[in-house]
C-alpha positions as protocol buffer text, in pm:
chain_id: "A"
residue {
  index: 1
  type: UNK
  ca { x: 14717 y: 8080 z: 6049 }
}
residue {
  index: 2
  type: UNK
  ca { x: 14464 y: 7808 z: 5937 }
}
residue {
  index: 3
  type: UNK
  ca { x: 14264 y: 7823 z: 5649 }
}
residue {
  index: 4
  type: UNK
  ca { x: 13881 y: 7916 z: 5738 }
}
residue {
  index: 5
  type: UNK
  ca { x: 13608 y: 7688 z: 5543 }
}
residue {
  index: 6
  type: UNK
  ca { x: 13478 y: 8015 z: 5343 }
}
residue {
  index: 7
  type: UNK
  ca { x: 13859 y: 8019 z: 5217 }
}
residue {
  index: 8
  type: UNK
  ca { x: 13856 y: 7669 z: 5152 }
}
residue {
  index: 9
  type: UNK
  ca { x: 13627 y: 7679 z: 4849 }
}
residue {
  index: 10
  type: UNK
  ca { x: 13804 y: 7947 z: 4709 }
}
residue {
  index: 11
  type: UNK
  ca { x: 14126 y: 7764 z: 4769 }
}
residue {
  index: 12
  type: UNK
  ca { x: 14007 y: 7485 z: 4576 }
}
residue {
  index: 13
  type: UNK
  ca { x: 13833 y: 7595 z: 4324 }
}
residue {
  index: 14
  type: UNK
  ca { x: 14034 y: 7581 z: 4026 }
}
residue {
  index: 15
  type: UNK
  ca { x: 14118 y: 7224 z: 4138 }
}
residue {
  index: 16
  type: UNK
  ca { x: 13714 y: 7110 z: 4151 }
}
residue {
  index: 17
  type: UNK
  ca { x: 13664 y: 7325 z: 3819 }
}
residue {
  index: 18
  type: UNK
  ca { x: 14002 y: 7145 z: 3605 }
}
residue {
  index: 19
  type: UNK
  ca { x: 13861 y: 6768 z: 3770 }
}
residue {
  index: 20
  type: UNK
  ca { x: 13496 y: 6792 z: 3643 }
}
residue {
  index: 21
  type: UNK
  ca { x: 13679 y: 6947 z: 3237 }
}
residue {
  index: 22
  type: UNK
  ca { x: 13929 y: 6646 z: 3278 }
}
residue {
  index: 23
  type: UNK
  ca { x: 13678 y: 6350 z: 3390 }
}
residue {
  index: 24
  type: UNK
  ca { x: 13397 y: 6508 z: 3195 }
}
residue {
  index: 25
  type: UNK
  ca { x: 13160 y: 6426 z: 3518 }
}
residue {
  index: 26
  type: UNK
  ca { x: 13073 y: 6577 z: 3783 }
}
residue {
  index: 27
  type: UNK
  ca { x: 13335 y: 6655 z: 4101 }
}
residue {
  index: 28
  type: UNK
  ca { x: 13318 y: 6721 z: 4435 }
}
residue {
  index: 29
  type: UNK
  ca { x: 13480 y: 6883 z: 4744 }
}
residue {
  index: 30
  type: UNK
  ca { x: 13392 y: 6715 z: 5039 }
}
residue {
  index: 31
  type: UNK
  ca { x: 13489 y: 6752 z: 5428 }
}
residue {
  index: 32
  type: UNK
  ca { x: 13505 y: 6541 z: 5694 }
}
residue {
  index: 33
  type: UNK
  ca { x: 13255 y: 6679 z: 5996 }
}
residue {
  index: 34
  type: UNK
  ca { x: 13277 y: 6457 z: 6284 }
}
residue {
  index: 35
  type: UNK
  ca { x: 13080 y: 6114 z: 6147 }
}
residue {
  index: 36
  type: UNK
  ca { x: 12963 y: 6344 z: 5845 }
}
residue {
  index: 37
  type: UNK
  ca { x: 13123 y: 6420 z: 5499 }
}
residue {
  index: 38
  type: UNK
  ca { x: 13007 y: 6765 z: 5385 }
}
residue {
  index: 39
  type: UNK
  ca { x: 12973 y: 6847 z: 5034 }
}
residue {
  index: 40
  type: UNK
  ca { x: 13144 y: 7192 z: 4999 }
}
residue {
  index: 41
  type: UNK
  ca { x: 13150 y: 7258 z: 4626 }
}
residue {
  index: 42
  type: UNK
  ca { x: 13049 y: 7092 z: 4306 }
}
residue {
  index: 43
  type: UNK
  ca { x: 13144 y: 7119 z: 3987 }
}
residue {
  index: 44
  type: UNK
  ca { x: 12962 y: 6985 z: 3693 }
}
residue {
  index: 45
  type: UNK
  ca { x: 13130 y: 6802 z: 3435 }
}
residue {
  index: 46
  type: UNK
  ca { x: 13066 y: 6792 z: 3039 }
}
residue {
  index: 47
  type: UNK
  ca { x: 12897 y: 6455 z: 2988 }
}
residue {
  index: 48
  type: UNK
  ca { x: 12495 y: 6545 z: 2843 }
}
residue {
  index: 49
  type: UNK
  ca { x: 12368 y: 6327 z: 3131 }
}
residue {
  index: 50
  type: UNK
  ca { x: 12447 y: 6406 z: 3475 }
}
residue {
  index: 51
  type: UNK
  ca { x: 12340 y: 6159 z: 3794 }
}
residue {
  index: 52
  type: UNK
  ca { x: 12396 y: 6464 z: 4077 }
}
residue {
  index: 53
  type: UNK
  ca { x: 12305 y: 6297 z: 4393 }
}
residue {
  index: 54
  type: UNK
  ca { x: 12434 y: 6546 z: 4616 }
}
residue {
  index: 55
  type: UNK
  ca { x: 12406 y: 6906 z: 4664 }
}
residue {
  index: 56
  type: UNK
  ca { x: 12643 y: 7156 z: 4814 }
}
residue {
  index: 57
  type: UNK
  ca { x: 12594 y: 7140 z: 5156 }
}
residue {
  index: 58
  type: UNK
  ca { x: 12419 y: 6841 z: 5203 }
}
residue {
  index: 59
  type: UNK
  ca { x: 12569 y: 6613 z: 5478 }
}
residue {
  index: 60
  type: UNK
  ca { x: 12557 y: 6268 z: 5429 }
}
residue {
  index: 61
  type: UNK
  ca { x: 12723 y: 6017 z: 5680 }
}
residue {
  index: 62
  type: UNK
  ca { x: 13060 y: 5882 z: 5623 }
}
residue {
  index: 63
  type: UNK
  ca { x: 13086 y: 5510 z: 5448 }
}
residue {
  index: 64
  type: UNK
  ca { x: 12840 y: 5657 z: 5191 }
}
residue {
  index: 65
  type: UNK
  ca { x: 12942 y: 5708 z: 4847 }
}
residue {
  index: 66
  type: UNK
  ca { x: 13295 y: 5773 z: 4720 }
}
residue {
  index: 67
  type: UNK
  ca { x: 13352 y: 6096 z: 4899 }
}
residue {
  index: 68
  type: UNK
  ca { x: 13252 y: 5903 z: 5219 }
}
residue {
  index: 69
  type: UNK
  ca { x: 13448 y: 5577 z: 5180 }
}
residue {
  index: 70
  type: UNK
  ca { x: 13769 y: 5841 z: 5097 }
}
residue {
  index: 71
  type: UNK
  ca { x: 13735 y: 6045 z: 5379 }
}
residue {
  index: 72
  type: UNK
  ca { x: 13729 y: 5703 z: 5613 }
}
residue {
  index: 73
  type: UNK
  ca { x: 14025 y: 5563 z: 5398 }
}
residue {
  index: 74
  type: UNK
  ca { x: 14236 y: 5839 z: 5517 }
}
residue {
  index: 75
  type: UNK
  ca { x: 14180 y: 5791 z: 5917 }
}
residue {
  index: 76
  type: UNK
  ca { x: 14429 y: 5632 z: 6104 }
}
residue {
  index: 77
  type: UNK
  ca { x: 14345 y: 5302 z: 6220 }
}
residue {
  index: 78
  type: UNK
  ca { x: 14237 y: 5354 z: 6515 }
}
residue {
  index: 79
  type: UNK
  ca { x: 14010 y: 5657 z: 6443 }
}
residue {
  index: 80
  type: UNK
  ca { x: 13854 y: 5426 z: 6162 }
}
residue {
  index: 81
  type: UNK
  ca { x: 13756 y: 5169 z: 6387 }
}
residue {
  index: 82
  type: UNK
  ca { x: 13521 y: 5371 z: 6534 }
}
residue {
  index: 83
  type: UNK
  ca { x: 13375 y: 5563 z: 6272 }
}
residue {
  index: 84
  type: UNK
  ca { x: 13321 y: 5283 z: 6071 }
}
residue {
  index: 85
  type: UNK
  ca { x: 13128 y: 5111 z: 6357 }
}
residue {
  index: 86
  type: UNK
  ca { x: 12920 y: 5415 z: 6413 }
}
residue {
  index: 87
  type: UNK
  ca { x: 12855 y: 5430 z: 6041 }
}
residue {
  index: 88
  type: UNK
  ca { x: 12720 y: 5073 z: 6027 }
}
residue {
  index: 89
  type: UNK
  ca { x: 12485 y: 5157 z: 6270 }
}
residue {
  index: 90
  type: UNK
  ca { x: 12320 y: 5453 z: 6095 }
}
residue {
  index: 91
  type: UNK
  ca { x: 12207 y: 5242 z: 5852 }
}
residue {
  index: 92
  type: UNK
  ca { x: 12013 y: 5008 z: 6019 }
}
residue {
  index: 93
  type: UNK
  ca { x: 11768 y: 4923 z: 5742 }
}
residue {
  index: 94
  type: UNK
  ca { x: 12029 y: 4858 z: 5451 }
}
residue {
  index: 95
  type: UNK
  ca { x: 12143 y: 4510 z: 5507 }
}
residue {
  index: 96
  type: UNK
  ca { x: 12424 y: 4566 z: 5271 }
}
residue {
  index: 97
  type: UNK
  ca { x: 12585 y: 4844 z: 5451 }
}
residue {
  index: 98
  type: UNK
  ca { x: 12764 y: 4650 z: 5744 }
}
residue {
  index: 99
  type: UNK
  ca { x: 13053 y: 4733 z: 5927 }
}
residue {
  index: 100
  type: UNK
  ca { x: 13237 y: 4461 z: 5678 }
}
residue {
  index: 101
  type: UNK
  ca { x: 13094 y: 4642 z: 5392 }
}
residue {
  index: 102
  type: UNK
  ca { x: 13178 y: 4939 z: 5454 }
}
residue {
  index: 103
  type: UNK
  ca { x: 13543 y: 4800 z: 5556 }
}
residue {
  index: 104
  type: UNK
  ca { x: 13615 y: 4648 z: 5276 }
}
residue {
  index: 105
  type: UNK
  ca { x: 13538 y: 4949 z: 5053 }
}
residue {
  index: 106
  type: UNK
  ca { x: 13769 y: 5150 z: 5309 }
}
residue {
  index: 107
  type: UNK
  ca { x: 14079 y: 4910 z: 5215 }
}
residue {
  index: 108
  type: UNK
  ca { x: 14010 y: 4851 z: 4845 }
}
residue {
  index: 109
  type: UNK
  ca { x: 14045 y: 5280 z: 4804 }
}
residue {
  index: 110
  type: UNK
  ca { x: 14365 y: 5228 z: 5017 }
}
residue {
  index: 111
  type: UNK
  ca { x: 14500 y: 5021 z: 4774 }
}
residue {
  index: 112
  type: UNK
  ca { x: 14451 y: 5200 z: 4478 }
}
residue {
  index: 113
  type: UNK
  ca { x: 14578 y: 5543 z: 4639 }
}
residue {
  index: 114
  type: UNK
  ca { x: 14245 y: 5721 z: 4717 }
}
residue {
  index: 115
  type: UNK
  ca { x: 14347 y: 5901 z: 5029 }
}
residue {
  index: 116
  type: UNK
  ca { x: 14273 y: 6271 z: 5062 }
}
């Protein structure tokens, strides 16, 4: 039987809670939603200042921010292909977000091990 989304939180809670105490900042559980990563729970960490740019349950589109980039890191080649084309193109007015961009931010988490 597959976990449900309402179980997944749960699941990982501990997990979000013990990042955020280790790191001291803030952590996130994110899911991959077609061409969307889904923030799913947060966790605040202990630093006094806190730059929270996303809530839970916010979608942003994948090849944004870390959570993004990871989620595309971990596609198969051929699946990322596509999703990061269609990510270059929701960004039409942010010349720095290309399809190499994005790409390039894709491989450099692959090489340090930041697959989900």
């Amino acid at each position: 039987m597959s976990t449900l989304p309402s179980d997944l939180r749960q699941l990982c809670e501990q997990e979000v809670t013990h990042l955020a105490e280790l790191t001291g900042n803030t952590a996130y559980l994110t899911i991959r939603s077609g061409y969307n990563a889904i923030c799913f729970d947060r966790r605040l960490g202990s630093f006094p200042v806190q730059a929270v740019s996303v809530d839970t349950g916010m979608r942003r589109p994948l090849g944004t921010g870390a959570s993004g980039i990871v989620l595309l890191a971990s596609l198969s080649d051929d699946h990322l292909e596509d999703a990061v084309a269609t990510a270059a193109k929701r960004f039409p007015d942010r010349p720095n977000v290309t399809e190499r961009s994005i790409r390039a931010s894709v491989y450099s988490a692959r090489q340090k091990g930041l697959l989900v």
